[in-house]
C-alpha positions in Angstrom: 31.4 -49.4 188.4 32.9 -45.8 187.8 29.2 -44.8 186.8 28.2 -45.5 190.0 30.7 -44.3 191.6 30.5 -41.0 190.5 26.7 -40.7 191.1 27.2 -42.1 195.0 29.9 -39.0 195.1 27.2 -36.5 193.3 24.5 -37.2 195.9 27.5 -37.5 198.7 28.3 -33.9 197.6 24.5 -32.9 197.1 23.7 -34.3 200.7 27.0 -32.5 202.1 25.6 -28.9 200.5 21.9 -29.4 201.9 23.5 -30.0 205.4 25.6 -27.1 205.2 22.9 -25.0 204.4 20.2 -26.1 206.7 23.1 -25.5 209.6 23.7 -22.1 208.4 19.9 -21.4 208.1 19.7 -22.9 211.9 21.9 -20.8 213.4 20.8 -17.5 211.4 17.4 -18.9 213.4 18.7 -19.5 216.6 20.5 -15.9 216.4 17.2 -13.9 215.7 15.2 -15.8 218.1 18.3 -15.5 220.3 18.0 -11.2 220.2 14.0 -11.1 219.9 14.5 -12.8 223.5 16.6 -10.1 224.8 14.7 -7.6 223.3 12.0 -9.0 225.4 13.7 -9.3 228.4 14.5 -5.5 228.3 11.3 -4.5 227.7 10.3 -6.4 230.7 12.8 -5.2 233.0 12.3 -1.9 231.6 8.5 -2.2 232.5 9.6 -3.6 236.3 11.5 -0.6 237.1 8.5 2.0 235.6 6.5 -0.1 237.7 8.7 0.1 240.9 10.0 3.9 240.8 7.0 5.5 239.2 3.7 3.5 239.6 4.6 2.9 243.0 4.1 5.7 245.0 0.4 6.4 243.2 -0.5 3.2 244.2 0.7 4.0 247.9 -1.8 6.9 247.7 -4.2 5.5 246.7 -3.9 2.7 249.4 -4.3 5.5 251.8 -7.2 6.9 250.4 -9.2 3.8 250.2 -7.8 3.1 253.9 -10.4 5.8 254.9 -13.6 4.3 253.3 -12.7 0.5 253.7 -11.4 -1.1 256.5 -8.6 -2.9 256.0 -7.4 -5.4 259.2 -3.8 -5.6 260.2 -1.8 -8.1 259.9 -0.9 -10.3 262.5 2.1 -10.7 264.0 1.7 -14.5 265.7 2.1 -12.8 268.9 -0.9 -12.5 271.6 -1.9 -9.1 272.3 -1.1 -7.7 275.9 -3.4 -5.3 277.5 -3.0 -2.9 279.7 
C-alpha cells in the first residue's frame, strides 16, 4: 500500500509540474500575441492618420481635376428644386 502510495504522489507531483508549465507557456503566449496586436493596432492608426492629413488633400485635387473631364451629378438634398 505504501508502494502505491508513493507512485499516486509521483504522478500527483508529475501532473502538478506539467500544469504549471503549460500555464506559464500560456500566458508567455497570450502576452506576445497580446503586444503583436498592439503593434498592429499602431500601425493601423498610424496609416489612418497618413491617410487623413497627407493623402487627403491629393486626393481632393485630383477630384477637382477629374470634375473637369467627367461629370459628376450632385447630390440631392430631398428637397424640390424652386425656380425662378
Amino acid at each position: 500500500m505504501d508502494g502505491l502510495r508513493g507512485d499516486l504522489g509521483q504522478l500527483l507531483n508529475d501532473w502538478l509540474e506539467k500544469r504549471r508549465v503549460a500555464t506559464r507557456d500560456a500566458h508567455v503566449r497570450l502576452m506576445y500575441g497580446t503586444a503583436a496586436l498592439v503593434v498592429v493596432a499602431i500601425l493601423v492608426c498610424c496609416l489612418l492618420v497618413y491617410t487623413l492629413f497627407i493623402e487627403r488633400p491629393h486626393y481632393s485635387s485630383s477630384d477637382a481635376r477629374l470634375r473637369k473631364f467627367i461629370p459628376i451629378p450632385q447630390r440631392s438634398t430631398g428637397r424640390p428644386r424652386t425656380t425662378r
